[in-house]
C-alpha positions in Angstrom: 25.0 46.0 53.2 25.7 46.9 49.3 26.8 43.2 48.8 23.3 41.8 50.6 20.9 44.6 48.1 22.9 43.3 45.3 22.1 39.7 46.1 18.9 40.6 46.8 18.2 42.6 43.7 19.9 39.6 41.8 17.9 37.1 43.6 14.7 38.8 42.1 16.1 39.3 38.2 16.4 35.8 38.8 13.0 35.0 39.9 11.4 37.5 37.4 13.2 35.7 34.7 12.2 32.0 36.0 8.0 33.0 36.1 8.3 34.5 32.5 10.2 31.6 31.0 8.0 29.7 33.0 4.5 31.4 32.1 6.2 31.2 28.4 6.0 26.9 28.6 2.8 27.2 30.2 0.9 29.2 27.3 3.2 27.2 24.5 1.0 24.1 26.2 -2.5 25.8 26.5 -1.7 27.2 22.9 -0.9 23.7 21.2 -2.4 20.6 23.0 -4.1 17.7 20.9 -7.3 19.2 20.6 -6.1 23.5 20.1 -3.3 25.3 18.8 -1.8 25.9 15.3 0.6 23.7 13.4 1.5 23.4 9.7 1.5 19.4 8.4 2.9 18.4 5.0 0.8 16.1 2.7 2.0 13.9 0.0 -0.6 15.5 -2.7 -1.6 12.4 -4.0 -3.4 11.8 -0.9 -5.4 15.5 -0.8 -9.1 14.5 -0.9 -8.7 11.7 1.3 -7.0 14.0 3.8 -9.4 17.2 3.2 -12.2 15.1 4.3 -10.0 14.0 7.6 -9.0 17.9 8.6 -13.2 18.5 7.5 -14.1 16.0 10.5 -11.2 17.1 12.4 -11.4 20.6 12.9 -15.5 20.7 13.2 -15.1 18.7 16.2 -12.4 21.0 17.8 -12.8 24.5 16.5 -9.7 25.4 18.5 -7.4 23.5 16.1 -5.9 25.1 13.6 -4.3 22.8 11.1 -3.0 24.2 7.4 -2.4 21.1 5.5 0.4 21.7 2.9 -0.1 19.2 -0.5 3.0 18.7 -2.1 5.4 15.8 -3.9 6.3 13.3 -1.6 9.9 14.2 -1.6 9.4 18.3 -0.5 7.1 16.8 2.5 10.3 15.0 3.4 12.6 18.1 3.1 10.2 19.9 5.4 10.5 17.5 7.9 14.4 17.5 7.8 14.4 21.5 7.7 12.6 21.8 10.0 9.3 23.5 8.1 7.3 21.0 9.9 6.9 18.2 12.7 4.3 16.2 10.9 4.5 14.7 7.8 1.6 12.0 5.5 3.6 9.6 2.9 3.8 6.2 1.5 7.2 5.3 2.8 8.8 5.0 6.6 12.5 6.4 7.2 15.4 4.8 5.7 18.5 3.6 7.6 20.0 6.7 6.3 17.6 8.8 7.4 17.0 6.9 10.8 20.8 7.4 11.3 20.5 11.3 10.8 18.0 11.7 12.8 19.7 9.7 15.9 22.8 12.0 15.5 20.4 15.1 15.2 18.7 13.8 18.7 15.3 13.8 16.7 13.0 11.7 17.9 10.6 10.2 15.6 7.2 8.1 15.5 5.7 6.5 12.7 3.4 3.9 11.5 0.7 2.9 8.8 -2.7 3.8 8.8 -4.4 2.7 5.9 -3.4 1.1 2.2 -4.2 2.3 -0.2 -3.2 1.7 -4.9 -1.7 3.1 -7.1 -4.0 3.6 -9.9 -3.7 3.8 -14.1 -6.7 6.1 -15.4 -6.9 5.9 -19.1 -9.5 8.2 -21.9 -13.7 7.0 -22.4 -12.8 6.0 -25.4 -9.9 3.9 -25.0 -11.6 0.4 -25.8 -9.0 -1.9 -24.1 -8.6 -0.1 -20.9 -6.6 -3.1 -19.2 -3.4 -4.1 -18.8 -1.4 -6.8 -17.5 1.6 -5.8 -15.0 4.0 -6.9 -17.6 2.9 -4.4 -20.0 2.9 -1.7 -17.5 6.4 -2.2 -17.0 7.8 -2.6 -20.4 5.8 0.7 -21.2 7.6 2.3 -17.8 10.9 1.1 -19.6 10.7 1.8 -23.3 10.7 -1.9 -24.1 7.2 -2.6 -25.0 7.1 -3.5 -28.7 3.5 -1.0 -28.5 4.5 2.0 -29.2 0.8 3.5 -29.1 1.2 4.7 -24.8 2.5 7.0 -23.1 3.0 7.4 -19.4 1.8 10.8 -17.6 2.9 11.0 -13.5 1.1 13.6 -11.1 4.8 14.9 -10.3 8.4 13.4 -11.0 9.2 14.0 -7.3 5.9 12.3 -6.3 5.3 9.4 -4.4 3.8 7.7 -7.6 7.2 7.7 -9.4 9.2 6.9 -6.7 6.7 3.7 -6.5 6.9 2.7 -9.8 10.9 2.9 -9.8 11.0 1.3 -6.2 8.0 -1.6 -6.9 7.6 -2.2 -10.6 10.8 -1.7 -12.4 12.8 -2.5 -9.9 15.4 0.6 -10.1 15.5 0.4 -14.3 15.4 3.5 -16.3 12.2 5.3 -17.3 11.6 5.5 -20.3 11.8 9.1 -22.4 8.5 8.7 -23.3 6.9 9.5 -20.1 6.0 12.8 -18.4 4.3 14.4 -15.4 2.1 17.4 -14.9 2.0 19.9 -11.8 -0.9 17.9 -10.1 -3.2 15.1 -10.0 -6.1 17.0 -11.7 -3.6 17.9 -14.3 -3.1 14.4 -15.0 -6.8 13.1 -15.0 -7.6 16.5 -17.6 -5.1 15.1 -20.0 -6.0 12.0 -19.8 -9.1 12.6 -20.7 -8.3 14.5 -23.9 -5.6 11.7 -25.0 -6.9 8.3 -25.7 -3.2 7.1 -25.7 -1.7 8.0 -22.5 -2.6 6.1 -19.2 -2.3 8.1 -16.1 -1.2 7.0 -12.5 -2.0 8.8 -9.7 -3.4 7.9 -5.9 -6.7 5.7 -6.2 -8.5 8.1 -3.6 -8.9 10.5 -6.8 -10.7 7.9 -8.5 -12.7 5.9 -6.1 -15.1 7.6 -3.8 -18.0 8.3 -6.1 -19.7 9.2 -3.6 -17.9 12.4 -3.6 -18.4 14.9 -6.1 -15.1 16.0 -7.1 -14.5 12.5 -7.7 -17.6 11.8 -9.2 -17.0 14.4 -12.0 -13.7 13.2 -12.6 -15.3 9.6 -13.0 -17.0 11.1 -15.8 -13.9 12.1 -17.8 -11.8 8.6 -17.6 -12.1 5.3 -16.9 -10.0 3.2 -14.0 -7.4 0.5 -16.0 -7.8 -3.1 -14.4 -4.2 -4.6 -13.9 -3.0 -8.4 -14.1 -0.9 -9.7 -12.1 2.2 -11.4 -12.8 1.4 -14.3 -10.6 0.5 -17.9 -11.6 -2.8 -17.5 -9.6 -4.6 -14.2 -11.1 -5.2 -14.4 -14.8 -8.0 -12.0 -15.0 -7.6 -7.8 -14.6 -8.3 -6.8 -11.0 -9.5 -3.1 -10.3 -8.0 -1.3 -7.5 -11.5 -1.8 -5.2 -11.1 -1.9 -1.4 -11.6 -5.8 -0.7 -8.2 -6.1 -3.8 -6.6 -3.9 -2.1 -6.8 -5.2 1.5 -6.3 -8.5 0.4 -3.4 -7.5 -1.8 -4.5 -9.4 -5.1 -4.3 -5.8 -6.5 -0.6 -6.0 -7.7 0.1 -2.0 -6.6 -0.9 -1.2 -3.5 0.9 0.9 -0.8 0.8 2.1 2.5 -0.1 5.6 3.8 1.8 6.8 6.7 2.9 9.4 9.0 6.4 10.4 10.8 6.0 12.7 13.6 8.9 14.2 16.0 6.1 15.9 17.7 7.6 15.1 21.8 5.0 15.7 23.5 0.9 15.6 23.5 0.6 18.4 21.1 -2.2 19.0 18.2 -0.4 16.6 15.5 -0.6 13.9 18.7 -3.9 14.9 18.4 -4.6 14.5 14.8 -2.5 11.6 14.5 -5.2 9.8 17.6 -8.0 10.8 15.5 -6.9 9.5 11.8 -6.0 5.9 13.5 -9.4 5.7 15.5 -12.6 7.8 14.2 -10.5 8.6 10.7 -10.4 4.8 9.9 -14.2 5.1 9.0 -13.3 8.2 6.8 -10.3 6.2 5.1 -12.9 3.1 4.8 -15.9 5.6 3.2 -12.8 6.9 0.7 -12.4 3.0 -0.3 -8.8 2.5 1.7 -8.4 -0.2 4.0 -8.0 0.7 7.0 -5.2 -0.4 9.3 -5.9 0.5 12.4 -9.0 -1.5 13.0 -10.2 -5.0 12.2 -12.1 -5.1 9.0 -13.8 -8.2 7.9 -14.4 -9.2 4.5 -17.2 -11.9 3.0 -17.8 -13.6 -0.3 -21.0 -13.1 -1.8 -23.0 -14.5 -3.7 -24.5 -12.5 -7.0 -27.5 -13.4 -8.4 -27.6 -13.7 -12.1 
């Protein structure tokens, strides 16, 4: 009799502790599905108005979402995502092997791909009166071997996607030279820029190409965007980092924007993620990206002189 009220009284511990765990699951879903719920992302910074127009759209349509977009150097985005700070993650660059490798022994399972391109951009002062530059000179400024000693080099962050572009893309892994530096931010750079006719600043084109936008538009007003010539045989004229150069690559810096998820199931960065590569593509098209995710056709014209 004892043995059959302790089995009983065991039998309902049991099923007590099954309906909470279970109730638990049940409001973790209704509390973060793709279109509700909270969840912290990381942003590569460079990338900030571009993406504070996304959450804008975002989060009107589905006031239940709550998303708080961290902006920060590329590299710290990617340390969140490996300590775990966050699930969801916006840079220029996929996994390595190395990384892919950690992340198979860690059983994390991850989901990426491009969404739009977009350039790196060189801003330099209004009054700079040769505001172009071919590739070549770029570089050998990057590297301390241009025989010009008039420019210097000012990043956004040294840890930001920009410089790890520049090392990766133009100088091919050779040293930077001493006579660069980087600011805290993007609107650091462009307000120095502005105030030093011999320094050229590189940050994300979205900070410099939506005039449209007001932000943008009053940093239009402080510097002027540097037209870049190729190093190929079939460019010799300075090309602007515009949408149609950049989607047809004749633009010598463009880049990729992407995301890396190890969200597992239909959660709100699922959700997020489904908007930026349907409805956002029109938002990364208005901030003069080219969008990836849909087909985008492009025609000469004609202008009439």
């Amino acid at each position: 009799m004892k043995n059959m009220v302790m089995n009983k009284w065991l039998y309902s511990v049991c099923l007590m502790t099954f309906l909470f765990c279970f109730s638990a699951c049940q409001d973790k879903v209704l509390l973060d599905n793709e279109t509700s719920g909270n969840i912290t992302i990381s942003v590569d910074e460079s990338y900030k108005p571009v993406m504070e127009q996304q959450l804008k759209v975002f989060l009107s349509r589905f006031p239940n979402a709550h998303i708080k977009a961290e902006y920060k150097p590329e590299a710290d985005c990617f340390k969140d995502f490996f300590e775990d700070t966050t699930r969801l993650i916006f840079v220029t660059r996929e996994l390595s092997e190395e990384e892919k490798k950690y992340c198979a022994a860690k059983q994390i399972f991850t989901k990426s791909m491009a969404m739009a391109s977009d350039a790196v951009a060189f801003i330099t002062s209004k009054n700079n009166k040769t505001p172009d530059f071919t590739l070549k000179q770029i570089r050998e400024i990057l590297t301390g071997t241009s025989l010009d000693k008039t420019y210097q080099i000012v990043f956004d962050n040294m840890n930001s996607s920009t410089v790890r572009y520049m090392n990766d893309s133009i100088i091919k892994g050779a040293k930077l030279s001493s006579n660069i530096f980087a600011t805290k931010s993007s609107e650091e750079v462009i307000d120095y820029i502005a105030k030093n006719d011999n320094a050229i600043g590189v940050l994300g084109v979205n900070w410099v190409a939506d005039a449209r936008d007001s932000t943008t538009e009053s940093f239009l007003q402080k510097v002027q965007v540097a037209g870049i010539m190729p190093d190929n045989d079939s460019t010799k004229s300075y090309v602007k980092p515009y949408q149609a150069y950049i989607g047809l690559k004749e633009y010598p810096c463009t880049r990729n924007f992407y995301f890396i998820s190890k969200e597992t199931w239909q959660g709100l960065g699922t959700g997020f993620v489904n908007y930026l590569c349907r409805d956002g593509q029109l938002v990364f098209k208005q901030a003069k990206f080219f969008p990836l995710r849909v087909n985008v056709m492009l025609r000469k014209a004609k202008v009439a002189e």
